[in-house]
Structure formats: C-alpha cells, structure tokens
C-alpha positions in Angstrom: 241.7 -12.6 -152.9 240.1 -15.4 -151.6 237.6 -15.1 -149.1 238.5 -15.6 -145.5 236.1 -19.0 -145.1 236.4 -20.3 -148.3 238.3 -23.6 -148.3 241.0 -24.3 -151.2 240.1 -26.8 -153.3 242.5 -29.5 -152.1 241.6 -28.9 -148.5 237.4 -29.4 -150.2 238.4 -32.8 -151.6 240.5 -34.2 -148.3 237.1 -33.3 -146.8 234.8 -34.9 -149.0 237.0 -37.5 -149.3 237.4 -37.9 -145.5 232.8 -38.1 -145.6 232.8 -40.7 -147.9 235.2 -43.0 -145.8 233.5 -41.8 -143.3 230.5 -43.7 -144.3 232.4 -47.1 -145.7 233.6 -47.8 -142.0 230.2 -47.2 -140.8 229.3 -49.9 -143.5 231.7 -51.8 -141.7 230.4 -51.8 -138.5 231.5 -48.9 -136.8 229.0 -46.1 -135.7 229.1 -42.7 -137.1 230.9 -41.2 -133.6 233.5 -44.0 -133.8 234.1 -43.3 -137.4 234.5 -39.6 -137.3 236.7 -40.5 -133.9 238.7 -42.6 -135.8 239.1 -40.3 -138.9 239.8 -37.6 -136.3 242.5 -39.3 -134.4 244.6 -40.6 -137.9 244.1 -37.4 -139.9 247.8 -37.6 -140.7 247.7 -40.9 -141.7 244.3 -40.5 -143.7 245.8 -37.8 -145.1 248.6 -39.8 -146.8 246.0 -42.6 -147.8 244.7 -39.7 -149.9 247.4 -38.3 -151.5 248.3 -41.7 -152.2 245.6 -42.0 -154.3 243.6 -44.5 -151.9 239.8 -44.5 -152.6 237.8 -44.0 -149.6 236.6 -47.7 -150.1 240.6 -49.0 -150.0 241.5 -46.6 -147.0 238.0 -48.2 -144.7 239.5 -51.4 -145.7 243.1 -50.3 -144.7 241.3 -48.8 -141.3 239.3 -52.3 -141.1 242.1 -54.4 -141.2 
C-alpha cells in the first residue's frame, strides 16, 4: 500500500510539468506570483494542455497568447 503522502506518478509529472511552465511564462514576462496565480486559477485547463501532450513551452505560449 502506498504511503499516505506519496503522490502517484501521474499526479508527480502534472506537477513537474506545471514547474516547468511555471518558469516559461516567467520567461515571458510574468513574475513568479502571477505565474503560479495563473497556473492556479486554470488548473483544469492546464491540465488538458497536459494530457494533450502540450510541452510546457507550447502551453506558456497558449497562456501568452
């Protein structure tokens, strides 16, 4: 059995994922407080970006746009 705070491994690469967008839209102009904001905010939509196979380059560039 897995233990209690150990994350599956999906949930670990949304996560990472999510970090290294994270640090394209700062890149981009946006300061680390906006960008976890704005992650925050469209985790839903993120989300799909990342099961749609986005890299976290392509899904800044979709939140740039």
């Amino acid at each position: 059995m897995a233990k209690k705070n150990e994350l599956d491994p999906e949930t670990a690469a949304l996560i990472a994922w999510c970090t290294e967008v994270e640090d394209y839209l700062i890149a981009g102009g946006a300061s680390r407080d906006q960008a976890q904001e704005h992650i925050e905010e469209q985790i839903e939509w993120f989300t799909d970006l990342f099961f749609d196979g986005l890299t976290p380059e392509q899904a800044a560039r979709e939140a740039l746009a």
